[in-house]
Structure formats: C-alpha cells, structure tokens
C-alpha positions in Angstrom: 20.5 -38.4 11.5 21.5 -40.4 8.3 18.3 -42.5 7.9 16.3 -39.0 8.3 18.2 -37.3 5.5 17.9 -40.2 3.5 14.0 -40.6 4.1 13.9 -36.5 3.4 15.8 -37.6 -0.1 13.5 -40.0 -1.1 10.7 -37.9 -0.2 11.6 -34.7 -2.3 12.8 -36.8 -5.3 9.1 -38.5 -5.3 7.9 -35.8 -5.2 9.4 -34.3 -8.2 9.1 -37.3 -10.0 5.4 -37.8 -9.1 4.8 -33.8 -10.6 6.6 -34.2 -13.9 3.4 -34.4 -15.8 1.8 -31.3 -13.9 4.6 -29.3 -15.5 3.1 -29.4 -18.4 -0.2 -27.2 -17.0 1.7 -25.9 -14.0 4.9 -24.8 -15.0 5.6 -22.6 -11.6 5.9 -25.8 -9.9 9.5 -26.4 -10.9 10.1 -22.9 -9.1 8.3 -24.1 -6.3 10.2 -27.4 -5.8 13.5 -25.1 -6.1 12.2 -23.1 -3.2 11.4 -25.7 -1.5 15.2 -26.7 -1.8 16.0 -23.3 -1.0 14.7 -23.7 2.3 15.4 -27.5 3.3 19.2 -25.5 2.6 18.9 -22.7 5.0 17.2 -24.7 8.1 20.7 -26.8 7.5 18.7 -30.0 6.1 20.7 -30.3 3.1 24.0 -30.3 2.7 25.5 -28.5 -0.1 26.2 -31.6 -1.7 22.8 -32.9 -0.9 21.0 -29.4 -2.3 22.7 -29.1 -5.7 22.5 -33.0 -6.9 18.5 -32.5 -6.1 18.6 -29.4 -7.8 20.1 -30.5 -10.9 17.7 -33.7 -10.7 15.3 -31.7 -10.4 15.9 -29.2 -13.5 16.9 -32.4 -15.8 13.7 -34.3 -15.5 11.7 -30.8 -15.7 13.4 -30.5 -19.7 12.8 -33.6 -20.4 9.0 -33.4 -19.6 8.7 -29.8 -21.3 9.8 -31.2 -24.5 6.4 -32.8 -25.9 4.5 -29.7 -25.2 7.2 -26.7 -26.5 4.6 -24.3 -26.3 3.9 -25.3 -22.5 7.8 -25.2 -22.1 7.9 -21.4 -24.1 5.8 -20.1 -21.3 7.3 -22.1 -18.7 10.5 -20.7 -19.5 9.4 -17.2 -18.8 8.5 -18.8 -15.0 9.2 -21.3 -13.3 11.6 -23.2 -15.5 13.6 -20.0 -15.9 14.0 -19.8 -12.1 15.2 -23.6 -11.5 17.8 -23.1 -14.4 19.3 -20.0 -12.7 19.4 -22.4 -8.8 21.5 -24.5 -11.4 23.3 -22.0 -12.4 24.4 -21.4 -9.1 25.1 -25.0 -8.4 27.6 -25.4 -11.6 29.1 -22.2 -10.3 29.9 -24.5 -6.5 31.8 -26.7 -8.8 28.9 -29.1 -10.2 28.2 -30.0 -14.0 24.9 -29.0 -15.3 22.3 -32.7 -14.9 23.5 -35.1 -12.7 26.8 -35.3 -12.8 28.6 -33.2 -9.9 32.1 -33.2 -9.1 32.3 -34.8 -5.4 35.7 -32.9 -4.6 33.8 -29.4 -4.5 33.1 -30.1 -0.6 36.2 -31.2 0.2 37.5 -28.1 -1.2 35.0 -25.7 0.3 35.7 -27.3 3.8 39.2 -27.1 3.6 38.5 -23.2 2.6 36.3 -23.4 5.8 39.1 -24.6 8.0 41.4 -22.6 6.8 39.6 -19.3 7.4 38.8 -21.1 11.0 42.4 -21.3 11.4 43.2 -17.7 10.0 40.8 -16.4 12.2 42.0 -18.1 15.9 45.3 -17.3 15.0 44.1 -13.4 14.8 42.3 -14.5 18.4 45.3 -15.5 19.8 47.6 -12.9 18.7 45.0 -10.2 20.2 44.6 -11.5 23.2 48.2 -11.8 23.6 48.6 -8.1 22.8 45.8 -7.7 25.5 48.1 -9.6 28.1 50.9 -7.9 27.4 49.2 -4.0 27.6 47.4 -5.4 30.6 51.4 -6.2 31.9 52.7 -2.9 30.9 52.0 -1.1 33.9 49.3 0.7 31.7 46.2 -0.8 33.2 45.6 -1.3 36.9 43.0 -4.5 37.4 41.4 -5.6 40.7 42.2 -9.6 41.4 39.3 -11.5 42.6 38.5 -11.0 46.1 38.8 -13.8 48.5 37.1 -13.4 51.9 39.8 -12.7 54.5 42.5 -12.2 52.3 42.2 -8.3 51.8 41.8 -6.5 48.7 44.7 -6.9 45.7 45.6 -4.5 42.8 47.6 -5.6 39.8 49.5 -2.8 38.2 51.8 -4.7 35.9 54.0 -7.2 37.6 53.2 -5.6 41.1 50.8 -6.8 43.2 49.6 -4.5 45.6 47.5 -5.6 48.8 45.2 -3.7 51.2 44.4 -6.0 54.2 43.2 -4.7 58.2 40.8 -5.2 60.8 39.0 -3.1 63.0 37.5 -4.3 66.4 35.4 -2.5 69.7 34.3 -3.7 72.7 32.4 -2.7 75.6 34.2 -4.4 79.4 33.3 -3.9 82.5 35.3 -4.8 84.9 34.8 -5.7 88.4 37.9 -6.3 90.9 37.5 -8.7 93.8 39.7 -7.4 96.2 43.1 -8.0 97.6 46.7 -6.5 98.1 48.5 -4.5 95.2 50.9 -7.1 93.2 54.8 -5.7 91.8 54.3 -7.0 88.3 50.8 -8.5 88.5 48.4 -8.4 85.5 45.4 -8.2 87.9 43.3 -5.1 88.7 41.5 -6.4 91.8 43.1 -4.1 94.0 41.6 -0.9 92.3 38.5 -0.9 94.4 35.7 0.0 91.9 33.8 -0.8 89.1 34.8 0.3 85.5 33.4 0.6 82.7 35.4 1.2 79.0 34.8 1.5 75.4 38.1 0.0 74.2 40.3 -1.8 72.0 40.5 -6.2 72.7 44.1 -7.7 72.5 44.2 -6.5 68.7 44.2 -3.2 68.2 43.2 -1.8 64.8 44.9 -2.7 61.8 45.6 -1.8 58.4 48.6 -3.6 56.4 49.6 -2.6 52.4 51.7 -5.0 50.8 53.5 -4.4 47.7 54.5 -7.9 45.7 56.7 -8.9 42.8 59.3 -11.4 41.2 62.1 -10.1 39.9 64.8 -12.1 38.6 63.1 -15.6 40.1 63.0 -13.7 43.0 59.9 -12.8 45.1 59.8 -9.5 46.6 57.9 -7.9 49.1 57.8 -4.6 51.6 55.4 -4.0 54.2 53.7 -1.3 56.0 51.6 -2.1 59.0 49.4 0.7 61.2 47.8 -0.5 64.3 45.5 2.4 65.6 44.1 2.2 68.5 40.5 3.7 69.8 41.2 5.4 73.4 43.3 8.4 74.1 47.3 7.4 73.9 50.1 8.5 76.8 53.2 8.1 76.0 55.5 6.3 78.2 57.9 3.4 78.7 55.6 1.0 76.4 54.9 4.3 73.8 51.4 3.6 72.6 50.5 0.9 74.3 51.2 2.2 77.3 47.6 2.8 79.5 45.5 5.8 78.1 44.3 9.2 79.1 40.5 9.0 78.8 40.5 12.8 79.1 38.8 15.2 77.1 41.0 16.7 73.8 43.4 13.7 73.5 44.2 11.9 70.5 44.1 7.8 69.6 47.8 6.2 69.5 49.4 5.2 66.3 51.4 1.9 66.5 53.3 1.3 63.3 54.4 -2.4 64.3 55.4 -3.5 60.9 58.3 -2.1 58.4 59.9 -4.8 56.8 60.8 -6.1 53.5 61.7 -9.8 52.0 63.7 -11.6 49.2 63.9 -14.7 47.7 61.4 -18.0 46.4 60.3 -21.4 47.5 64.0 -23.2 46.4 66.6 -20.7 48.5 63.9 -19.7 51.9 63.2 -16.2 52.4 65.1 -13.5 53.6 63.5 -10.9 55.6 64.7 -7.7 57.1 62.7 -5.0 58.9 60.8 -4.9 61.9 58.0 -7.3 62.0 56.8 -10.0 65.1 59.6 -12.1 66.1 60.1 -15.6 66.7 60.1 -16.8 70.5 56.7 -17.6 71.7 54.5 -15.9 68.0 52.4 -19.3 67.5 51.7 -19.0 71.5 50.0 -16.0 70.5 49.0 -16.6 66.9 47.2 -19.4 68.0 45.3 -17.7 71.7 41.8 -17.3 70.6 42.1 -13.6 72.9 43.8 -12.6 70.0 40.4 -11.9 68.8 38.7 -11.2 72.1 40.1 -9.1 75.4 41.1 -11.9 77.8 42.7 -9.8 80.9 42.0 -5.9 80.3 45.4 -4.5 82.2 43.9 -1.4 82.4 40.0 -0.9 81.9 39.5 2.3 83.7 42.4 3.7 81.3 42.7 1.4 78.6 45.7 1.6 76.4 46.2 0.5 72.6 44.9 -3.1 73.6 44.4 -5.3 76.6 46.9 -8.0 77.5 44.6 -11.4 76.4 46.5 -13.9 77.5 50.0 -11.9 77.8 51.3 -12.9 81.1 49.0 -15.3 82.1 50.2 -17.9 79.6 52.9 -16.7 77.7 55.8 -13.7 77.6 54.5 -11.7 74.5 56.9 -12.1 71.1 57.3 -8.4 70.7 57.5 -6.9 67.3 61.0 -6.6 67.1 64.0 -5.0 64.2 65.7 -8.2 62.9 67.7 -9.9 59.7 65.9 -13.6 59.9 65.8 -16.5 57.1 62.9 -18.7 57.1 64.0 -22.2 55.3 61.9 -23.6 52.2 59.3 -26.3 53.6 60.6 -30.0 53.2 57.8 -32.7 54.0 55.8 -30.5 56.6 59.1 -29.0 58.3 60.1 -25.3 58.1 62.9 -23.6 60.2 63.5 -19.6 60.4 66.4 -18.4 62.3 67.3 -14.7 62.5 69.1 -11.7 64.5 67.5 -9.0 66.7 67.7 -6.0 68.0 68.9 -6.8 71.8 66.3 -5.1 74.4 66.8 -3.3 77.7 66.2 -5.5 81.1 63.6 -3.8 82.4 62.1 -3.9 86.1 58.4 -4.0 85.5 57.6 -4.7 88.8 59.9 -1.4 90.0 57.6 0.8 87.5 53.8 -0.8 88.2 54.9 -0.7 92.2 51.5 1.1 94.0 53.5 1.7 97.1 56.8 3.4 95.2 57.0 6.8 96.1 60.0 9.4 94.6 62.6 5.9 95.3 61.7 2.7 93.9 61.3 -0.5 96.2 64.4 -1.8 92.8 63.2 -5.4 92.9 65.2 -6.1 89.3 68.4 -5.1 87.8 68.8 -3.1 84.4 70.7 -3.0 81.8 71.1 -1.0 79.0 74.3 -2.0 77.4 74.7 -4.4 74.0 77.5 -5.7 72.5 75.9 -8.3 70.9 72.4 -8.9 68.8 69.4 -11.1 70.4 68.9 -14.5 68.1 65.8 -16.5 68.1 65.1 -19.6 65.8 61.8 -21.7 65.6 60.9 -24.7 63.8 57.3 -25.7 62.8 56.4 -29.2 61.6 52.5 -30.2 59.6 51.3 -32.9 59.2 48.0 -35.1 58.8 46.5 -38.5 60.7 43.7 -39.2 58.5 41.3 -36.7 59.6 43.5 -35.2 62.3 45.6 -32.0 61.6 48.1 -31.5 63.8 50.7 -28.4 64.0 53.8 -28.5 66.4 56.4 -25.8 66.8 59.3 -25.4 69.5 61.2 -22.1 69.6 63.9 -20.5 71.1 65.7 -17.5 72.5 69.1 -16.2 73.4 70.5 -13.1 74.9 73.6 -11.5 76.9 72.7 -8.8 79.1 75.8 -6.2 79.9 76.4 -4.0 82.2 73.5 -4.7 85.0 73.3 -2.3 87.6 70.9 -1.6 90.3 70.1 0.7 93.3 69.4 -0.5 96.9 66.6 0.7 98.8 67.4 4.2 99.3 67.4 4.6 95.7 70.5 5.9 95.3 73.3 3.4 96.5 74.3 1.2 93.9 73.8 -2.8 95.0 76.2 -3.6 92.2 79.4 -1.8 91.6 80.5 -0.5 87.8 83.7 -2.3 88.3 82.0 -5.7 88.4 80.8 -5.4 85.0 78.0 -8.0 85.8 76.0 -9.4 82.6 73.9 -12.9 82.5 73.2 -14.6 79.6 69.2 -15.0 79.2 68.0 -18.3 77.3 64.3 -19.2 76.7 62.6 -22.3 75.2 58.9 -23.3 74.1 56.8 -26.1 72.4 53.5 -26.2 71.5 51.3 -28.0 68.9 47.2 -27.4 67.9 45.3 -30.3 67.0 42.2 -29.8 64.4 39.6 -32.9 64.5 36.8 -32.0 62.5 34.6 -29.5 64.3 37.0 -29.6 67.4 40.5 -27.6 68.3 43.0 -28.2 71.1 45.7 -25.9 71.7 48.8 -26.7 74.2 51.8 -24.2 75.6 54.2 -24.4 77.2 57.6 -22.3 77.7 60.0 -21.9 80.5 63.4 -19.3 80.3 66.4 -18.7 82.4 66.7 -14.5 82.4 63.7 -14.2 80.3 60.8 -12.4 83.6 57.8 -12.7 82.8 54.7 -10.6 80.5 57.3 -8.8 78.0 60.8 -9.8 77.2 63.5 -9.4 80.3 60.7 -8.1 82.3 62.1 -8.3 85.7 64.2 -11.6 84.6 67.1 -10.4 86.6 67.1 -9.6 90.3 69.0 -6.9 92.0 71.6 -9.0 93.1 72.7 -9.5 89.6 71.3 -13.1 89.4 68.7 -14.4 86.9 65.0 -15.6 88.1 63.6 -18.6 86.2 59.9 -18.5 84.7 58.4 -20.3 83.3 54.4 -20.8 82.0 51.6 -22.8 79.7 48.1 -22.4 78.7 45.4 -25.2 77.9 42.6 -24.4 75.3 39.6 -25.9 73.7 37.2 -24.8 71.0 34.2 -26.5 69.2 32.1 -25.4 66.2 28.4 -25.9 67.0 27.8 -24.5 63.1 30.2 -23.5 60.5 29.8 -20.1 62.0 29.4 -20.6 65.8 31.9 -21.6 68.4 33.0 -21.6 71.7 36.6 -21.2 73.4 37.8 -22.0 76.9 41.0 -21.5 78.1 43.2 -21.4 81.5 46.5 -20.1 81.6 49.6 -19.4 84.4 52.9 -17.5 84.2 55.5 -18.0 87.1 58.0 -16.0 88.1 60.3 -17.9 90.8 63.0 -16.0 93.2 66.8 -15.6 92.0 69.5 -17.2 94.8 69.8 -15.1 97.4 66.7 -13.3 97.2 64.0 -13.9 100.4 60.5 -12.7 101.2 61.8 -10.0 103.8 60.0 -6.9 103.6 63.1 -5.0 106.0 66.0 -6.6 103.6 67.3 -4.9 100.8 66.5 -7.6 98.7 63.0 -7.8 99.8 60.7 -9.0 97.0 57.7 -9.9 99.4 55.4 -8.1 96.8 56.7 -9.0 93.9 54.5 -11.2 91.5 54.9 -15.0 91.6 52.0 -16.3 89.6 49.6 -14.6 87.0 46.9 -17.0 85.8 43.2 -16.5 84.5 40.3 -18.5 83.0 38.6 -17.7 80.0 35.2 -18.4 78.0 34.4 -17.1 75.0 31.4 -17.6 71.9 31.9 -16.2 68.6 29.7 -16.0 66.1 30.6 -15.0 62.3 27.6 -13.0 61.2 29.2 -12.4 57.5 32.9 -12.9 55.9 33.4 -9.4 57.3 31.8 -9.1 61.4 32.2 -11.8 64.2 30.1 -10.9 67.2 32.2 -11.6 70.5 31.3 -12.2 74.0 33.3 -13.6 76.4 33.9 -13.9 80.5 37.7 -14.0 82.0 38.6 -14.3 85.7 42.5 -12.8 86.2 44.4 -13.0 89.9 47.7 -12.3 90.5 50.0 -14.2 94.1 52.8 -12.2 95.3 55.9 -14.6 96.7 55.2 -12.7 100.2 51.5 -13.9 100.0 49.5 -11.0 98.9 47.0 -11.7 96.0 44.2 -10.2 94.0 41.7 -10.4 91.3 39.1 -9.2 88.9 36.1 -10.2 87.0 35.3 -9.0 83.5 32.3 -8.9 80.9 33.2 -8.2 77.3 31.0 -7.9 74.0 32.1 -6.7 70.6 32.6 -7.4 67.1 35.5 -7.7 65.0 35.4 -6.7 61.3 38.4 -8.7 59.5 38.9 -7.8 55.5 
C-alpha cells in the first residue's frame, strides 16, 4: 500500500510539473489538477496530509509560472488559479502554512479529535444499552428465550423465567388374550376371552408442565404445576384417574394433576424441594424403560384408563408421585445423593380388589392398614461417569416404611384373622441398583430391585399377607436399543416381577389362608422401533407379549399391537 501511494505521488507531482508551461495558455488546468486532488481525497487515496502538501505544491509552482506572462495570470486568476488558491485556503485553514511548508502535528491532532469522538460516542453505546438491559429487567417487557428442541417454550418477564413444557401421545392397540385362568394381582388380560380394540393413552399420559424460575438472594427458586390429561373416559375409584375407563357415551377424560411442588436453594447448599412430585425408590427404573414412551402391557385395553402399565409390574414396583420434604445434595465428581420424607401410604390388597371370582366377600389374600405414625423415607444416590467413549450411569435406591395397625378378615369376610388387641405392624424395606450404559449408537439398560413388605406393581400392593406377615418380591428388567440413524431405533426388552408366599401361607384353596390364585410372577417381552420424524413427532410401533403364574398354578396371557406417535415440546 505504501509503494502505491508513493508511485501515485510521483505521478501527480509530474504531472504538475510537466503542465507548468501550459498554464500560461491554459489557465483552467490548475483547477483541474485541484479536482483531480479532490477526488484522489474522497476515493480515500490521499491522506489529508498527503492531499494538502500536493495542493499547496501545486498552487506555489502555478504563481511562479504565471508571473512572466501577468496578463495570462490576470485572467487565470478569474479561473482556474482563483479556484486552486481557495483548495489552499482550505488546507491553511487544517492547520497548513500557505507553499510548502505544513505543520505535521495537524493529523495527530485531528486523529486524536477522531478518537475522542470514537470514545464519546461508545461510551453513549454502552450506557444505552445498559439502560436497555435494565428496562428489559424491570418486569416492563416480556421476551421469548431461544427455543431449544425438547426443552419447552421459556418467557422472561424480568428476573422470572417462566416455562411451558408437555407432551401429547395416541395410540391404536389391539389386544389379543391367549387364554388361561384368571390371576389375583396379575397384569395379564388373557383370561378376558376376546379381541379388543382401543384408541388410548401409552404409559404417558398427556402432559403439560409450567414452571416459574428465579434467584433471589443467591437462591434459585422454583414452583411447579403439572396436568396429565388423559384421552379415554375416567372412573373414579381406588387409583382415581387412573383407575380403568368408562368407554361409554357422555363421559369425560380424567385430569391427573401429578405435580405440585416447589424448590429452594443453588449448586453450593443442594436443593430443597417440597410438594408432591415422583419419588425416589425405583424413578430411574422408570425414567430410563423405553415404554415410557410406548404402551408395553395395556392393563386394561377394552377400558383403558389414564395410561397402560409399560413395564409396571413386570419389571419394576412403580415410584408413585408422592407428597414429600426431600434434599437432593450438590454433585461432587459425578456423585449426587437426595434423601427426603413422604407421605406414608395404605397397604393395600390388590389382589383382594382385581379378584374375578370375589363376589359380595372378598377371597382377603393381604392385610391392610391404614394407620401412620410415622412418614415413609426414601434416599437414592446416582453416580456419572465416562470410559473414553462409554457413558455409564449407576444409581441404587432405597425405601423404608412401618405399617400400623394391620387387620384382615378371614374368608367369610367378616371375622377378623387378626385381633385389634395385637396391634400388628411390619416394617417394609426395599432396595434397587441399576446403571445404563451409552456406547456410541448402542444403549443397555439393567434392573434390578428386591423389598421385604414392599408387594408388587404399586407400593405395599399386597406386600403383607393376612396372617400379618410380610411376602418378599422381588424383580429386574434387561434392555437393549440401537440407533440405525440419528433418528431411528429399535428397543427390546424382557422383564419379571415376583411375588413369593409369607410363612405360614400354603397353596390350599379350602384354607383360610389360601392364596392358590394369587399372582406369583408377572413378566413380558417387548419390541419396539421409533422413529423421530421432526423435533416435535416420533412415530411408534411396537409388539409386547404379557403372562401372568399364580402360586396355585393357574396362568395366562395376551398379545398386543400398538402404533402411535408422540409429540414432545
């Protein structure tokens, strides 16, 4: 760039000393070479320094040459002569002597002017779009964050952050049962005898979650609404909405509103949370069943309720979403423990109320109890880490609980087995462990639980036998999934759940401790494709065979075909 200004230099100066003696028949040329000037100037060519030493040059040697000839230099004056003197007019006016001399500090100064009006001006910049910030903060404006696929949709009004997040899902199953004996407490509907077909909810119902954020004080703080929503007709009773449907004309869709909780506090003191919300004991058995997303084992297909069961039962005893006070530690390395205290449930004799052959007394193959002195606690402990490409997630959880006050009726259904005075209770524990493993485009999931107390399919579902003593369960699921594409992938799984007898209990139909029918082992196999069509819709289809064994030898299973899509925002 030097060299080329310094060629241009030499250029115009020839030229203006190469025209001296034209001045004297063409006196507009001085105007012309000031032009000239002008315009090398404006295309940025010259700098100012450059442009007014030229020009001055250039209006010295054109007096010199005028002075032999005055009445050439008369006329000229009128012109062209008149012209260059007033471009060095404005040249001494930038700080420049008239001739030659210039005065080189006359840049220096008009830069530092420069830089200081640069500086004046991004101050202004700043201080405006702090003043932006801060209106933007006020609670004035309300912005929309940028949306990330998945994640739901976030306002910002002030220093709230307010998030709408939900899903919706439908699927078509038919179901076909293969036959065998009705099961006390079995997930299987092969007993039913026909065909059905259903327009239903998968293990997620539908779902839409607002969450309201802020820090206040160092301290983040949420609160939580979640509405689950289901598709079929709802009818109320012992599970509420999910209980199975009415698919009869004029009925209305169950509301499940699972989630009301808040939560305090930042990454250095863990997080309080209180509310109810999905407990601890057995949530990354679910979390991580890839049902969760499909319909696994129906339950109920010719009534559907609120959802199907997935892998409920046949894998796992579902985590409930359950009042509670819990902490949940900061992470350290990878590790992260939550501990909390819940509301203590009922026992509840599941296989007394799904009984087919129950008539006004029940057949009372599990004890109750409705009496609590003393909250449930659960704690779990989740540990991440990394083996160059392998991800690998573990977690072990557990469960504590003493039931008060059992009582139960003997066959006639109204002699009690165990007597008020007694004051029997049992004290129900419950442990898991799992992990998933993440290997590029494969994932491996393994379960495993067993409980003292705990039944089996929902908490304390028939985990206590009518004699007063606890049954052991106990239960895992296996799973594999690979990613043909970034978008397509396909899930197997096989899962059991096992109930075993309490001492003193038999297989004797004619005793009053009979439990010939009631459920010893759920289990089912499942295969699944899913294909993610955009961020929003995943197309299902899936197959899943579900039996249920009674400890007296009866069994019985199903078959069902499911195809869907789940939209996730």
């Amino acid at each position: 760039m030097a060299s080329g200004k310094k060629a241009l230099l030499a250029t115009v100066m020839a030229a203006s000393v190469a025209g001296m003696p034209h001045l004297l028949w063409a006196p507009a040329y001085a105007d012309d070479y000031a032009d000239l000037l002008d315009v090398l100037r404006a295309k940025g060519s010259l700098t100012r320094h450059e442009y007014d030493t030229l020009l001055a040059k250039h209006v010295h040697h054109a007096a010199l040459a005028a002075e032999p000839h005055a009445t050439h230099a008369v006329r000229g004056a009128s012109s062209g002569t008149r012209t260059a003197v007033a471009h060095a007019g404005r040249g001494a006016q930038a700080g420049y002597e008239p001739g030659i001399r210039f005065d080189a500090g006359a840049e220096e100064n008009d830069v530092s002017l420069r830089a200081v009006d640069a500086a004046t001006r991004a101050e202004a910049s700043a201080r405006s779009a702090q003043e932006a910030a801060n209106a933007l903060n006020s609670g004035n404006f309300v912005r929309v964050a940028k949306y990330v696929p998945g994640k739901g949709l976030t306002f910002k009004a002030g220093p709230i952050d307010i998030n709408l997040s939900g899903f919706v899902n439908g699927f078509y199953s038919y179901n076909s049962p293969a036959g065998g004996r009705p099961i006390a407490g079995g997930v299987s509907s092969g007993s039913s005898g026909f065909d059905s077909s259903a327009v239903r909810n998968g293990l997620l119902p539908a779902g839409f979650i607002l969450k309201m954020n802020t820090v206040q004080q160092g301290m983040d703080i949420s609160a939580v609404l979640g509405m689950y929503p289901g598709l079929d007709n709802a009818k109320p009773a012992a599970f509420n909405a999910n209980s199975g449907g009415s698919p009869v004309g004029l009925g209305t869709a169950g509301i499940d509103l699972r989630q009301v909780y808040m939560t305090f506090g930042n990454k250095e003191m863990g997080t309080f949370k209180i509310g109810r919300d999905l407990a601890l004991f057995a949530s990354d058995a679910i979390m991580n069943d890839a049902t969760l997303l499909s319909v696994g084992s129906t339950g109920s297909n010719s009534a559907p309720g609120n959802t199907s069961l997935g892998r409920i039962g046949v894998g796992y005893v579902y985590a409930d979403w359950i009042p509670q006070i819990s902490y949940t530690s900061p992470k350290l390395g990878g590790f992260q423990g939550s501990v909390g205290i819940f509301q203590p449930l009922d026992e509840f004799g599941y296989a007394d109320a799904t009984n087919p052959t129950a008539t006004n007394a029940p057949s009372q193959y599990s004890a109750s109890a409705t009496q609590h002195s003393s909250p449930m606690v659960q704690g779990r402990a989740v540990y991440d880490f990394s083996v160059s490409d392998l991800q690998v997630h573990i977690w072990a959880s557990f469960l504590i609980q003493h039931m008060q006050g059992l009582n139960s009726l003997q066959a006639d259904g109204k002699t009690p087995l165990l007597s008020e005075d007694q004051h029997h209770g049992a004290m129900v524990e419950a442990g898991d462990i799992g992990t998933k493993l993440t290997y590029g485009p494969l994932e491996g999931v393994a379960y495993y639980y067993r409980g003292s107390g705990l039944g089996t399919t929902g908490l304390f579902f028939d985990g206590v036998a009518a004699n007063g003593r606890k049954r052991s369960s106990e239960g895992y699921y296996v799973q594999g999934a690979y990613h043909i594409t970034k978008k397509f992938r396909l899930v197997g799984s096989y899962g059991v759940s096992n109930l075993y007898l309490a001492g003193g209990e038999n297989t004797a139909t004619e005793s009053a401790l009979g439990s010939a029918g009631l459920v010893r082992r759920n289990q089912s196999e499942v295969g699944a494709a899913y294909y993610q069509m955009t961020d929003w819709l995943t197309v299902v289809g899936e197959y899943s065979h579900t039996s249920s064994a009674a400890h007296g030898g009866g069994k019985e299973s199903d078959n069902t075909a499911s195809g869907g899509v789940m939209l996730m925002f």
